[in-house]
C-alpha positions in Angstrom: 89.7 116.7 107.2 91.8 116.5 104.4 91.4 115.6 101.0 93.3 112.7 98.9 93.2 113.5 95.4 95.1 111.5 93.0 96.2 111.8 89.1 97.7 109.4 86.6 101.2 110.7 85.0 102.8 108.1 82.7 100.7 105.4 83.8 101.4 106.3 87.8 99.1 107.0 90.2 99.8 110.0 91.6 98.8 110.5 95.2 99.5 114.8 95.3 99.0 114.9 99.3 101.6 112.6 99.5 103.9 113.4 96.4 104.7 110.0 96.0 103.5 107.8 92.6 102.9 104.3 92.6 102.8 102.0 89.2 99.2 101.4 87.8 98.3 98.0 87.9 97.5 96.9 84.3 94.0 95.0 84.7 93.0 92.3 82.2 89.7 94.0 81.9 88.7 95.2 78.4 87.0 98.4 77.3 83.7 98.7 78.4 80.9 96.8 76.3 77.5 99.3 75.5 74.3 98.1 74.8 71.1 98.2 74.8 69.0 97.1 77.2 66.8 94.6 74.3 70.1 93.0 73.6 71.2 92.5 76.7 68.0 90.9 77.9 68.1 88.3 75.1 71.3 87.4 75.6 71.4 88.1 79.6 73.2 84.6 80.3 76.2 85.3 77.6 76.6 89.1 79.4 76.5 87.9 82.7 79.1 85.4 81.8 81.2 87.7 80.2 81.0 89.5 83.2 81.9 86.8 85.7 84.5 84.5 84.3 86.0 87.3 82.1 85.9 90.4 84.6 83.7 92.5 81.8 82.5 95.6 82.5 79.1 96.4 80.4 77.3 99.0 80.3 73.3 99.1 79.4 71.5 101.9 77.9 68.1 102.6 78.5 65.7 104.6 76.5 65.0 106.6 79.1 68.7 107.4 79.8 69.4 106.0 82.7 71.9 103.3 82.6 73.3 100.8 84.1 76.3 98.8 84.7 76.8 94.9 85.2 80.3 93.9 87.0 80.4 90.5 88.7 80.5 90.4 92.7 84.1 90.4 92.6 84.8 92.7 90.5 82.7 94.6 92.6 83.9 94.1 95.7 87.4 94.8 94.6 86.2 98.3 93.4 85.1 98.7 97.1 88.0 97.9 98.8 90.1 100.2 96.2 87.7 102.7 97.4 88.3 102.2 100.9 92.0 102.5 100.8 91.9 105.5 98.8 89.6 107.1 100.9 91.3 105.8 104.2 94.1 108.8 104.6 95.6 106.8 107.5 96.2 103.9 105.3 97.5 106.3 102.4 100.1 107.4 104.8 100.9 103.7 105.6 101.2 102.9 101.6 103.7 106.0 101.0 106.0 105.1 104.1 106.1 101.6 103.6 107.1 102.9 99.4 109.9 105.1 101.0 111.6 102.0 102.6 110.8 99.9 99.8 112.3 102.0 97.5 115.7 102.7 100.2 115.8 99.0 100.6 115.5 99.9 104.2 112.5 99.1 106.9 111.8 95.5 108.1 113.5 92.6 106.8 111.8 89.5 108.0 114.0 86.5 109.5 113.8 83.6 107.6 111.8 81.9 110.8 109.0 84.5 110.3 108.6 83.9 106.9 108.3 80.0 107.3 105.4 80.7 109.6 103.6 83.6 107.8 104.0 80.9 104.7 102.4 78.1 106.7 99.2 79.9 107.2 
């Protein structure tokens, strides 16, 4: 099995098994937040809001050194699916040939018909 491994140049992802590179996506998130574990549990319902409605990643730090991370369920399900795709070399390979056309402006064109149905759904 091969391996995917991937680099950023220039804000692109760089996919090397592939040689292609595909613009980062710019995310709204903010730098991680760090604190302790005591702040965080008095002010648990703030964090966990901050978390939810404005996709913040925060980090807790425990005395004992190991930390952890709130994200909300979205956030972290996202994650997973990114993870799955990159993972996926299949689907990879699907990504890169569909960029090829994309960038030759070749590949399928959809007829107007198909696109009033797909935008129906």
């Amino acid at each position: 099995m091969r391996s995917l491994w991937f680099f950023l140049i220039n804000e692109k992802i760089v996919f090397h098994m592939y040689q292609i590179s595909v613009p980062l996506l710019k995310f709204k998130r903010k730098i991680m937040i760090e604190l302790s574990v005591n702040k965080f549990r008095a002010n648990i319902k703030n964090f966990v809001d901050k978390a939810i409605e404005e996709h913040q990643v925060i980090r807790i730090n425990r005395r004992s050194g190991k930390d952890f991370i709130v994200i909300s369920a979205e956030d972290w399900e996202c994650e997973q699916e990114t993870l799955f795709v990159l993972r996926n070399n299949s689907l990879i390979s699907q990504v890169a040939e569909s960029l090829v056309t994309y960038q030759k402006n070749s590949g399928y064109k959809p007829t107007q018909e198909h696109l009033d149905e797909i935008n129906r759904i």
